[in-house]
C-alpha positions in Angstrom: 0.0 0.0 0.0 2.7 1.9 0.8 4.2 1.7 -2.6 1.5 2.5 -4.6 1.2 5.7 -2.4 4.5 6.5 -3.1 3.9 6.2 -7.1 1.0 7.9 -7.1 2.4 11.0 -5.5 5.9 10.3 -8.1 3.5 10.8 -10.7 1.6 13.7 -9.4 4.6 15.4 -8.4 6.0 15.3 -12.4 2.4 15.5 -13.8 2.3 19.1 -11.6 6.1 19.9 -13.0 5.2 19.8 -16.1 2.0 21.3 -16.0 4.1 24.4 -14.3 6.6 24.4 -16.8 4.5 24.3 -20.2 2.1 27.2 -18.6 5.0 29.0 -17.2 7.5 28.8 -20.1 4.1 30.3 -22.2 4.3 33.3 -19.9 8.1 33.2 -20.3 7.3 33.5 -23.8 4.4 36.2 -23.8 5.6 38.8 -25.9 4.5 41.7 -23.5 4.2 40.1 -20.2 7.1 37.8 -20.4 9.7 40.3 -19.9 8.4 42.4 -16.9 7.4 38.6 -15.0 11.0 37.1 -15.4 12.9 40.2 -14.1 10.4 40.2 -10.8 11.1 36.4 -10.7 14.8 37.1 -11.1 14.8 39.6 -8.4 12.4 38.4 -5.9 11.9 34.4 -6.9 14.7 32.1 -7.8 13.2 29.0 -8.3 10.1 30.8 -10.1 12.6 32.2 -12.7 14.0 28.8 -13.2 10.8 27.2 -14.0 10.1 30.4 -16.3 13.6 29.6 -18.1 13.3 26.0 -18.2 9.8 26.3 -19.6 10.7 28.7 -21.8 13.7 26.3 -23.2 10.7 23.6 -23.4 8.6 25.5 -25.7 11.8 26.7 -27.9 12.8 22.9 -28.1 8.7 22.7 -29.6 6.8 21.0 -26.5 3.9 22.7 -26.5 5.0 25.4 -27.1 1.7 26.8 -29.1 -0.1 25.6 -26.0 1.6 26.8 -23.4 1.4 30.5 -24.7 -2.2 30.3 -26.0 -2.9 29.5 -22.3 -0.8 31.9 -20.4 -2.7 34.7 -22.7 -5.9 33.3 -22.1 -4.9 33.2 -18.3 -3.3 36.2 -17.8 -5.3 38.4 -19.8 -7.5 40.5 -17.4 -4.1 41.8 -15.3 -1.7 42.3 -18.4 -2.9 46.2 -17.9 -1.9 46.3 -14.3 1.0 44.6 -15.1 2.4 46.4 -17.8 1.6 49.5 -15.7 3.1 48.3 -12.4 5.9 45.8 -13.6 7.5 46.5 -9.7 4.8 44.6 -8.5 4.7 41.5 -11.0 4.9 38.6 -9.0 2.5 40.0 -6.7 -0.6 40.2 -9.3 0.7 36.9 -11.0 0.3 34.7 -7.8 -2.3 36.5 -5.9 -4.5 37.0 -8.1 -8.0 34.7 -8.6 -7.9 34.2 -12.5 -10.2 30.8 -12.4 -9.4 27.0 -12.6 -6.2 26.7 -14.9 -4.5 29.7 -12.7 -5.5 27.9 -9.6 -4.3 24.6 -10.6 -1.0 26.4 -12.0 -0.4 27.4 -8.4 -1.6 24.6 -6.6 1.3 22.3 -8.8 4.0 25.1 -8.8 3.5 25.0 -4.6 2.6 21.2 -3.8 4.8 18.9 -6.8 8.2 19.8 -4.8 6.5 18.2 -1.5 4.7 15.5 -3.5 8.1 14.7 -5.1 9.9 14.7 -1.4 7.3 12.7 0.1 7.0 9.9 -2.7 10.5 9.4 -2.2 10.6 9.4 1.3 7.6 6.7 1.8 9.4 4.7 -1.5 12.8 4.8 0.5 10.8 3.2 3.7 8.5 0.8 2.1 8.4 -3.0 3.3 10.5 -5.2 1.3 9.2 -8.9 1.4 12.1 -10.9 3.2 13.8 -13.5 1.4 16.2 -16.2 2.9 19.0 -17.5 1.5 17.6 -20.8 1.1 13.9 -20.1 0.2 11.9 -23.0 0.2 14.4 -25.1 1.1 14.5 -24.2 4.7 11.1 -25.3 4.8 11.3 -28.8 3.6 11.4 -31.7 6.2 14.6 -32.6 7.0 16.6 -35.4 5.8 17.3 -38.2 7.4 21.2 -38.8 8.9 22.3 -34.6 8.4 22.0 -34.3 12.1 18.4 -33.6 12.2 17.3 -35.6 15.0 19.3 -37.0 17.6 20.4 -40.6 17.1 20.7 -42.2 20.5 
């Protein structure tokens, strides 16, 4: 049971990776958004302006590429005003704001696939392993006769 926990949450924590990195490489990518979002990142977010980078490097090598930055338009459309007018303050409208489902889920796998990745590996690294003897089902057999099984008087 333990195992399977530990998979599932393996393969959530690269399913939510990826989803972070094709949605944020699009914004990476977003002709006027794009530059203002990665210089907050770079000043304020390391590991943001990583994902933006490696997401952007994702769409340039052609995986989803189209998608990603169709999305991050249709996502970050209603605060591309504000954020073209207040580029200081980036970061702030990018996460903080409620832009509906795909925005939510962009945070919720940005925040939780790090911990889901950590704590697949930890409950992987301390699942039961069946025990196995050296003999197997040797050791089980009756023994034979004369080997010093039973005591001969």
């Amino acid at each position: 049971m333990q195992r399977r926990l530990a998979v599932v949450l393996l393969v959530l924590a690269v399913a939510g990776f990826l989803y972070s990195l094709v949605l944020l490489g699009g914004l990476a990518r977003h002709p006027s958004l794009g530059p203002p979002v990665l210089a907050a990142a770079e000043r304020e977010a390391p590991l943001l302006a990583l994902h933006l980078r490696l997401g952007a490097r994702l769409a340039e090598a052609g995986i989803a590429a189209e998608s990603g930055l169709a999305a991050a338009k249709e996502i970050f459309a209603p605060i591309e005003r504000e954020l073209l007018e207040f580029p200081a303050t980036a970061l702030d409208r990018v996460w903080n704001s409620r832009l509906g489902l795909r925005h939510a889920l962009l945070r919720w796998s940005y925040r939780l696939a790090p911990w889901a990745l950590l704590l697949g590996a930890v409950l992987l690294a301390t699942a039961p392993r069946p025990i196995r003897s050296l003999g197997g089902w040797a050791r089980l057999a009756p023994p034979k006769p004369g080997l010093g099984s039973a005591r001969s008087g």
